[in-house]
C-alpha positions in Angstrom: -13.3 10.8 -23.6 -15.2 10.1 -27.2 -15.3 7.0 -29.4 -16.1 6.4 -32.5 -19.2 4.6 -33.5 -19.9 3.3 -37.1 -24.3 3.4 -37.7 -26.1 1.8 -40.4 -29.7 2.1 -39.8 -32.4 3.7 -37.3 -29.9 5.8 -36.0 -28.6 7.3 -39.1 -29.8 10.7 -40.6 -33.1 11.2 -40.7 -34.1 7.3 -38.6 -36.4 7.3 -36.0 -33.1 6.1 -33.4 -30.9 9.3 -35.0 -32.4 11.0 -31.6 -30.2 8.9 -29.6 -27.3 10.4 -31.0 -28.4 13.8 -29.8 -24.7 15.4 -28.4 -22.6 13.1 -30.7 -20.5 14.8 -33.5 -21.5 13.5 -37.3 -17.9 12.4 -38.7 -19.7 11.6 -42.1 -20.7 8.5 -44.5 -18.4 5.5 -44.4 -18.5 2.0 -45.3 -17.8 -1.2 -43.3 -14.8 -3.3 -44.6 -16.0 -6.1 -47.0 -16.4 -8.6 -44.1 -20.0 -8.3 -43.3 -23.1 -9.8 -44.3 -26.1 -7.2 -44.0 -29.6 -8.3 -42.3 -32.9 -7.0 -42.4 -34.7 -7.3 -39.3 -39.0 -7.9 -39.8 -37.8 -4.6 -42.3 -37.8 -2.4 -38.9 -33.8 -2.5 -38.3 -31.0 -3.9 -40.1 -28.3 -6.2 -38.6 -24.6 -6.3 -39.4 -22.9 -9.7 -39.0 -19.1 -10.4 -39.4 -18.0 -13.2 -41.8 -15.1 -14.6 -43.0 -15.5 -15.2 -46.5 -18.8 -14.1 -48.6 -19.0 -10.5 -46.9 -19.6 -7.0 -48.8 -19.2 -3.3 -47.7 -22.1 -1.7 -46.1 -22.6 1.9 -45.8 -23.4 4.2 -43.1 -22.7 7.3 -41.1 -19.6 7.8 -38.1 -20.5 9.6 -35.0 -18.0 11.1 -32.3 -19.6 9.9 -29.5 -19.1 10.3 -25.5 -19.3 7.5 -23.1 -22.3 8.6 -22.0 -24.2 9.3 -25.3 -23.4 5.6 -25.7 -24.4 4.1 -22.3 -27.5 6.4 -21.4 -28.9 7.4 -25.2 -28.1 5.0 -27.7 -27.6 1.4 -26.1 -31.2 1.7 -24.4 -32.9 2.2 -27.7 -31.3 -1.0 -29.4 -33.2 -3.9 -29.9 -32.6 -7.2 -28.2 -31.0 -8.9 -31.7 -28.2 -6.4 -31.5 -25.1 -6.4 -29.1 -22.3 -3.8 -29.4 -19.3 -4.6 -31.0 -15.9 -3.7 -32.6 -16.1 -3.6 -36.9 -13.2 -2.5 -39.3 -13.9 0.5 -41.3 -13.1 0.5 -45.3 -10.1 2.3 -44.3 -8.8 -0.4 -42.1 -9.6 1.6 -38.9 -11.8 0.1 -35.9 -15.2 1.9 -34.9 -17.8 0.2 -32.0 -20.9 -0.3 -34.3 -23.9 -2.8 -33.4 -23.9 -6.1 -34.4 -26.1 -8.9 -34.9 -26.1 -11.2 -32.4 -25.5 -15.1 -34.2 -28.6 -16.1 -32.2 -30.6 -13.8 -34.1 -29.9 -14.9 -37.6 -31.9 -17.7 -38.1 -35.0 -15.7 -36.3 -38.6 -15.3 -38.3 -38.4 -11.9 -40.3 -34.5 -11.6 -40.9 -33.7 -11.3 -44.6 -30.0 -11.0 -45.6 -30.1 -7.3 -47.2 -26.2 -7.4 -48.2 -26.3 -7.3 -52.2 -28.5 -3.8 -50.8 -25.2 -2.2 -49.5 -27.1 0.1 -47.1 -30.4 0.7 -45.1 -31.6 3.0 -47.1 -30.9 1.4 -50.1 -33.3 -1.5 -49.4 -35.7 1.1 -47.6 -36.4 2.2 -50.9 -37.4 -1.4 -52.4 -40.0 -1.5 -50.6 
């Protein structure tokens, strides 16, 4: 049994999370839905964070992933401002993705990153 699971940050291509994804099957770049507001996290992680009005697409990769890549890889390496979640896909489609937790937003170090559209977009701003 696989899922899909929609990345945007560390664990993408070339992050220092994409090891966690090691036995996952790349499905390619996509983009979020425009209902998301984009964090930056002390510029070590981003965040994604639904919204009803105000939200952009964000980019990043699709992995075919196994239960167990999820449980025993991935979810051990996240950090504590993220929780797994359900997000809608550009092309209306659901993927499992991490999300930032609402407790998290008004923490020291988070910078909303959305005008950015992608991780490695604002990566290179800095």
């Amino acid at each position: 049994m696989t899922l899909k699971m929609f990345v945007n940050g560390q664990a993408m291509s070339g992050g220092s999370l994409n090891h966690a994804l090691v036995g996952a099957r790349p499905l390619g770049p996509a983009r979020t839905a425009p209902a998301y507001r984009f964090f930056s996290v002390r510029d070590e992680f981003p965040g994604l964070h639904p919204v009803a009005e105000g939200g952009a697409a964000i980019n990043g990769e699709v992995y075919e992933v196994s239960y167990e890549v999820l449980r025993d890889q991935l979810l051990p390496e996240e950090p504590q401002e993220l929780e797994l979640g359900v997000i809608t896909l550009e092309d209306g489609s659901g993927s499992f993705s991490m999300r930032m937790r609402a407790s998290a937003l008004t923490a020291p170090g988070v910078l909303d990153i959305t005008a950015h559209g992608g991780w490695h977009t604002y990566l290179a701003t800095l």
